[in-house]
C-alpha positions as CSV (number, residue, x, y, z in Angstrom):
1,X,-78.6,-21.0,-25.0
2,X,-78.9,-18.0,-27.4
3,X,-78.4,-14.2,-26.6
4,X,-81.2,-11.7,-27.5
5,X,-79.7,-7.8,-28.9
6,X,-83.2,-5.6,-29.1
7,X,-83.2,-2.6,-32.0
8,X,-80.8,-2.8,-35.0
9,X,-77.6,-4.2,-35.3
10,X,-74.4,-1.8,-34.9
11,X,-71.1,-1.9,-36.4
12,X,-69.1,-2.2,-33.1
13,X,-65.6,-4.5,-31.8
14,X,-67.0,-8.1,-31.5
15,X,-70.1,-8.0,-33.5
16,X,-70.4,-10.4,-36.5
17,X,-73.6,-9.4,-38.9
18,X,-75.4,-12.2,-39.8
19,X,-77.6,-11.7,-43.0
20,X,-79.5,-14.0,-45.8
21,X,-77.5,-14.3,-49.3
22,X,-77.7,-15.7,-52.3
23,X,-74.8,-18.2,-53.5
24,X,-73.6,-15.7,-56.2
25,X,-73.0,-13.1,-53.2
26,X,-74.9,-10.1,-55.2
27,X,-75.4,-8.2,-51.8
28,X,-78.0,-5.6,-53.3
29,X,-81.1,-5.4,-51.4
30,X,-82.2,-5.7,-47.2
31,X,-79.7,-6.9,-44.8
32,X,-77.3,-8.2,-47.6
33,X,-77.2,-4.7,-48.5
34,X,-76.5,-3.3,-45.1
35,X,-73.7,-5.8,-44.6
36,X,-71.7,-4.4,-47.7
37,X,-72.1,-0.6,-46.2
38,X,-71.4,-1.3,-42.6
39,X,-69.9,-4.2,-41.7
40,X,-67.5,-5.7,-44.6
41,X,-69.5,-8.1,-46.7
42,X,-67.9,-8.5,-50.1
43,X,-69.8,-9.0,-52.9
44,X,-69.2,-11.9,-54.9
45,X,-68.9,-13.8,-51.9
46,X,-72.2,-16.0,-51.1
47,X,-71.7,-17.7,-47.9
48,X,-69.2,-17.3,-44.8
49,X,-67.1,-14.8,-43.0
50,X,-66.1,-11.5,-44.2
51,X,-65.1,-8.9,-43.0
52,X,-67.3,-8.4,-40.0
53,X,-70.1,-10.1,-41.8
54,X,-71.5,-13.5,-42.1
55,X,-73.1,-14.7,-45.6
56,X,-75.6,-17.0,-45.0
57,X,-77.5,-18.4,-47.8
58,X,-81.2,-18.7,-48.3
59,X,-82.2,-16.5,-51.4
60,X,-81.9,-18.2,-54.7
61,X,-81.2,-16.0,-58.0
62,X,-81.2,-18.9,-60.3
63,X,-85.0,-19.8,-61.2
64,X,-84.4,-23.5,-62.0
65,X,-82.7,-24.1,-59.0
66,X,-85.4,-22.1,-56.5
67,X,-88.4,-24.4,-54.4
68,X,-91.4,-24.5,-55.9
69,X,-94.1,-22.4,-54.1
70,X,-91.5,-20.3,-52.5
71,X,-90.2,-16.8,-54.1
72,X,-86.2,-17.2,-54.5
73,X,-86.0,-19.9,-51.6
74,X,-82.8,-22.5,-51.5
75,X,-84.5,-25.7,-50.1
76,X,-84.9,-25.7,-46.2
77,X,-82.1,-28.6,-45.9
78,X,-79.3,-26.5,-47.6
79,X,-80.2,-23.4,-45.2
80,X,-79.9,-26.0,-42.5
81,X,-76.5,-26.9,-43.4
82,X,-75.3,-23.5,-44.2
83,X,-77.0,-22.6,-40.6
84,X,-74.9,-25.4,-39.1
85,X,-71.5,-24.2,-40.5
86,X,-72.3,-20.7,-39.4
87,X,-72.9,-22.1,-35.6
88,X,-69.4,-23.8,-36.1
89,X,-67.6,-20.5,-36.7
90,X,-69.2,-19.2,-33.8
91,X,-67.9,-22.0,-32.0
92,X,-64.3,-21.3,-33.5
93,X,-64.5,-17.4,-32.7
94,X,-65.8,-17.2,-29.2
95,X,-64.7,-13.5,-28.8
96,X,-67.1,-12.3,-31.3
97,X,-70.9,-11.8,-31.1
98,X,-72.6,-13.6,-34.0
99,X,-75.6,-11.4,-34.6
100,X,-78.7,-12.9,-36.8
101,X,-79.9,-9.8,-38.3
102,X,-83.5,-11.6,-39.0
103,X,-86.4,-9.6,-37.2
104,X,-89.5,-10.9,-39.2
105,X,-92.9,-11.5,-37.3
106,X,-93.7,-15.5,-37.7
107,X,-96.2,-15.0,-40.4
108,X,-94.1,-12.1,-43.0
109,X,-92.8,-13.9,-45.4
110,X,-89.2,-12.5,-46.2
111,X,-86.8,-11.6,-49.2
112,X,-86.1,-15.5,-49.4
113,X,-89.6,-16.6,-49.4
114,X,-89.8,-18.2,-46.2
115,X,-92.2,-17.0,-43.4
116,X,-90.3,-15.7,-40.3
117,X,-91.3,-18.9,-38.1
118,X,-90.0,-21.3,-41.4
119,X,-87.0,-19.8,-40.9
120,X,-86.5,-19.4,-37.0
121,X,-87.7,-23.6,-37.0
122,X,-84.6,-23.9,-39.1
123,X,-82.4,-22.6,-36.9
124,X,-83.5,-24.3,-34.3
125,X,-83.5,-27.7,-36.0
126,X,-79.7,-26.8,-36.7
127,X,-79.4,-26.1,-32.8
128,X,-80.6,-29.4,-32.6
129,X,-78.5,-31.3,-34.6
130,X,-75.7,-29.4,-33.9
131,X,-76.2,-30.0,-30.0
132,X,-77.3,-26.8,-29.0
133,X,-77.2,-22.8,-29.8
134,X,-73.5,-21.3,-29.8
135,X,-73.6,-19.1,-26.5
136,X,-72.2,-16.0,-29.0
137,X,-75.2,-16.4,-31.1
138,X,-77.4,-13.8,-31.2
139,X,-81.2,-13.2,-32.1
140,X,-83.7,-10.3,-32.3
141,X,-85.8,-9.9,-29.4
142,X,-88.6,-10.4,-32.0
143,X,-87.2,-13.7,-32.7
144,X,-86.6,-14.4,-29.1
145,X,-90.4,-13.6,-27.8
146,X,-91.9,-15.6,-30.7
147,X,-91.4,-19.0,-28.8
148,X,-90.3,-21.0,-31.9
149,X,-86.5,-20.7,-31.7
């Protein structure tokens, strides 16, 4: 079972900021932006661990290679994946606090493209093919009280 953190996310020991990229890693704008200031994101770098950061990809730059109907969206199964590989360095790092910095109502639509409960039901289809949330994963308490995760 997840954790719920309520307000923003702090740079503190233990905490790992989880925030949406793009596969190039330019970390300009939202969360991807906060991770470069606080918490050790390099830019350049599109998806894993860095510093006290987590890249995880779901905005597209590249217009031929973004889903149609979606603003700068990577397709839902390649955020899956990408989800899936973050749960497993969770797993692998159970002394730090793996904090998703999404706090989007169900219906606002995001950076990405995706609405806030499109992207919460991906995260809980990876739970579910990965067998279950990492116990040092974090969501907001927005997240938490929507009922989708």
């Amino acid at each position: 079972m997840y954790q719920v953190f309520k307000g923003n996310i702090a740079p503190e020991d233990g905490t790992i900021f989880v925030f949406g990229s793009n596969p190039e890693g330019r970390h300009g704008a939202g969360s991807a932006a906060v991770a470069v200031r606080y918490f050790g994101a390099q830019y350049g770098n599109g998806e894993g661990l860095q510093g006290n950061a987590y890249a995880l990809p779901t905005t597209e730059l590249r217009p031929d290679k973004q889903v149609k109907g979606y603003r700068q969206s990577i397709p839902a199964e390649q955020i899956i994946a990408s989800i899936i590989k973050m749960y497993q360095t969770a797993d692998s790092m159970p002394d730090k606090n793996f904090k998703v910095a999404y706090r989007s109502m169900p219906d606002e639509v995001t950076l990405c493209g995706y609405s806030g409960s499109q992207l919460m039901t991906m995260f809980r289809e990876a739970a579910e093919k990965y067998g279950g949330y990492p116990s040092n994963v974090w969501f907001s308490e927005e997240w938490a009280n929507a009922g989708i995760l």
